[in-house]
C-alpha positions as CSV (number, residue, x, y, z in Angstrom):
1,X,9.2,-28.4,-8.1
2,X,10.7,-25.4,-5.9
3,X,9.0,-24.7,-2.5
4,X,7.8,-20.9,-2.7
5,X,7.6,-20.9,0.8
6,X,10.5,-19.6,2.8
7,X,11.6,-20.4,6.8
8,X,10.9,-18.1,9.6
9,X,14.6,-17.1,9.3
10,X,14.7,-15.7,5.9
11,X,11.6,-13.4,6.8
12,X,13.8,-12.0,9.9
13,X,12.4,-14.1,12.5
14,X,13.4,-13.5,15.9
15,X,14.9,-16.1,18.6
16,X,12.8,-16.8,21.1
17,X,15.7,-16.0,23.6
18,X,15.7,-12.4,21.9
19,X,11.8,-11.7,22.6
20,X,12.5,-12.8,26.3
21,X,15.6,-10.7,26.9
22,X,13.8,-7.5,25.3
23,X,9.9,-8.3,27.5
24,X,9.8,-7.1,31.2
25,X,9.8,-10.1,33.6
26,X,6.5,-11.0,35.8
27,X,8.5,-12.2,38.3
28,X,10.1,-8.7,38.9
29,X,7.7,-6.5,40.2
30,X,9.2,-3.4,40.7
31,X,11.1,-3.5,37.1
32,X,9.6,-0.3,35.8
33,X,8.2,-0.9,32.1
34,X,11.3,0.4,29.7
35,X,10.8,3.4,26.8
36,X,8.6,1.7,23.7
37,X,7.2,-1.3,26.2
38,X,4.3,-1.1,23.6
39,X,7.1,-2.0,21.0
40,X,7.8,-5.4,23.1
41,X,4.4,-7.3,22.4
42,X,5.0,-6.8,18.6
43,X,7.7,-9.6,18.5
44,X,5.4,-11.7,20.8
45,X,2.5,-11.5,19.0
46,X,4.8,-12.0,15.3
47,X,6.3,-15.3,17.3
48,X,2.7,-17.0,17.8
49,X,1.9,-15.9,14.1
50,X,5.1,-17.7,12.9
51,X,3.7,-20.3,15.5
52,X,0.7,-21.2,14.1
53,X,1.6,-20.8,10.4
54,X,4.3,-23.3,11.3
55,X,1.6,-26.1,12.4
56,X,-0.6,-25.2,10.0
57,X,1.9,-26.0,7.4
58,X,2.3,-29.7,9.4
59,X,-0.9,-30.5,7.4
60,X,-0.7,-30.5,3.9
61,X,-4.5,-29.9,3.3
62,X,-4.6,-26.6,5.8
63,X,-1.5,-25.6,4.1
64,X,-3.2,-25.7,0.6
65,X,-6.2,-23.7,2.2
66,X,-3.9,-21.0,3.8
67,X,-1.9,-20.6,0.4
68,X,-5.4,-20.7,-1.5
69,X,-6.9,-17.9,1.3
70,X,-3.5,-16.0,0.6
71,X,-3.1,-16.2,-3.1
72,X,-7.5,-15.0,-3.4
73,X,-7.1,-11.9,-0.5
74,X,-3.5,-11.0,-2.2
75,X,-4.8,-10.8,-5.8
76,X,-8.3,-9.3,-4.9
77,X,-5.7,-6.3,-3.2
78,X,-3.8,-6.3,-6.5
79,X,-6.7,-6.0,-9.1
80,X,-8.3,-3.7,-6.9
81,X,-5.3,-1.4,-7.3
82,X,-5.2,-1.9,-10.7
83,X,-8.8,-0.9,-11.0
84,X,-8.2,2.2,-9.2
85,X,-5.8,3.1,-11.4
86,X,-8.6,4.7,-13.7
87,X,-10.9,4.8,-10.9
88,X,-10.4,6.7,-8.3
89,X,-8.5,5.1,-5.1
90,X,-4.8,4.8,-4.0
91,X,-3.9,2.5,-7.1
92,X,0.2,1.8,-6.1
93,X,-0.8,1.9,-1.9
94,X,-3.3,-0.9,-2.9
95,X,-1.0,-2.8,-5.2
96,X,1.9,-3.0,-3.0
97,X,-0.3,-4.0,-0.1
98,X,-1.7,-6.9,-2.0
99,X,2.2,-8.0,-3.0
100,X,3.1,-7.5,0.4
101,X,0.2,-9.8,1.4
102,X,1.1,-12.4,-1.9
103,X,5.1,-12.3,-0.2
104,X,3.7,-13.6,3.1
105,X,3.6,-17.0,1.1
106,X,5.1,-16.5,-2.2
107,X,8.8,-15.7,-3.3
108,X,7.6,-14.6,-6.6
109,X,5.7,-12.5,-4.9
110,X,8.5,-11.2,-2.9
111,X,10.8,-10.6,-5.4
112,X,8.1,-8.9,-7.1
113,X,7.3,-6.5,-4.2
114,X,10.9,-5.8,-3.6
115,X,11.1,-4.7,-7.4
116,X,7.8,-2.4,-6.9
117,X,9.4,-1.0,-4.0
118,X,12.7,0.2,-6.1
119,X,10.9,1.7,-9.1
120,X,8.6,3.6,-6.5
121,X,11.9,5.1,-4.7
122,X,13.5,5.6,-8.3
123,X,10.3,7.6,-9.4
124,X,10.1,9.9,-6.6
125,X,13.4,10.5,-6.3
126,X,13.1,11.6,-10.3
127,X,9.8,13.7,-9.3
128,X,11.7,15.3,-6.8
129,X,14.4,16.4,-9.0
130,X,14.2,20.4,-9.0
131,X,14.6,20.3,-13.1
132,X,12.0,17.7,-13.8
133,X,9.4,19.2,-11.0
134,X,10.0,22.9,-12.8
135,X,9.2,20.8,-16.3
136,X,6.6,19.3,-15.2
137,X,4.7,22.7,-13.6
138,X,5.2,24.2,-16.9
139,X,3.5,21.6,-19.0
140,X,0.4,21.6,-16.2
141,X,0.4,25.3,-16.5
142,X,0.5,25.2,-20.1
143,X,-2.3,22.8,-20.4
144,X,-4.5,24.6,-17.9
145,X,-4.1,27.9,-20.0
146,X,-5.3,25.8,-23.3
147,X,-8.3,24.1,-21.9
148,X,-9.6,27.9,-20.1
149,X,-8.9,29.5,-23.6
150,X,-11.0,26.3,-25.1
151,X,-14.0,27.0,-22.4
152,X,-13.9,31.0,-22.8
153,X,-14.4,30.4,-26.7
154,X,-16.8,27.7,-26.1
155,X,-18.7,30.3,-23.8
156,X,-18.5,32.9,-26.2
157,X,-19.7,30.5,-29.4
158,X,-22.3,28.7,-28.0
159,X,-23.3,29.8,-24.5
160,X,-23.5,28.2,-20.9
161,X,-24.6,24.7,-21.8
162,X,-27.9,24.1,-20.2
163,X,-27.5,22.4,-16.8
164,X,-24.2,25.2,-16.3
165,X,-26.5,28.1,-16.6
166,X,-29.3,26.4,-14.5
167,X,-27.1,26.2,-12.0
168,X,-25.3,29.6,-12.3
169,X,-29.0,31.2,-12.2
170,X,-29.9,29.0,-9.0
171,X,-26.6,30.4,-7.1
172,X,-27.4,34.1,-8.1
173,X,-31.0,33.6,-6.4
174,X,-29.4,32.6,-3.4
175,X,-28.3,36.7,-3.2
């Protein structure tokens, strides 16, 4: 059976001994903090992550809850997306967010999110394309002009439906 997990190297860990050349020493008090200090306890604080996944994957039954915790918050991120795909939400952000969170842990995962990623940059690239953006503004003119034509005959054939013209005669009391 293939291990989905992958080292700290194939993620782009860092050596320790690269951290500690790029943090400010304590020992050196008049070492002024360099430009994008804030940037320097990112790779400190992603070392004790990789730390403590690496003993909590000493224990087999902790690595089966972490994997389990992982595979439930990815997933819930996932079909959340999805859902918001009809509903209304940031469908992809959510999506890729769950695969990013599933890739923490699972190659499939990773692969998959590296896919999503290309197909994203493919389709706006292609939506950005001058002769596919002026296509695209003509059909969503064209289908705005049909549905006002549909609602001025509606209008004219059957009146303001009944909760419309309430409302039209409550905003001309307002005058």
């Amino acid at each position: 059976m293939p291990d989905d997990r992958r080292s700290d190297r194939e993620v782009g860990a860092t050596d320790v001994s690269e951290v500690a050349d790029t943090m400010p020493r304590p020992d050196d008090p008049g070492q002024q903090a360099r430009p994008g200090a804030a940037e320097n306890s990112k790779p400190r604080l992603r070392h004790r992550v990789r730390r403590v996944r690496r003993r909590i994957r000493r224990n087999r039954t902790l690595d089966a809850t972490w994997r389990v915790g992982v595979f439930v918050v990815g997933a819930f991120f996932v079909i959340a997306g999805l859902v918001m795909f009809v509903a209304p939400g940031p469908g992809w952000l959510t999506v890729i967010l769950g695969l990013a969170i599933l890739s923490t842990e699972f190659e499939w995962a990773h692969r998959l999110l590296h896919w999503t990623k290309e197909k994203a940059q493919a389709a706006s690239a292609k939506a950005l394309d001058p002769a596919v953006r002026k296509r695209n503004l003509l059909i969503g003119a064209a289908v705005l002009v049909v549905v006002v034509a549909v609602c001025w005959w509606w209008v004219a054939a059957y009146g303001l439906p009944g909760p419309v013209a309430s409302f039209w005669e409550w905003v001309r009391s307002l005058r």
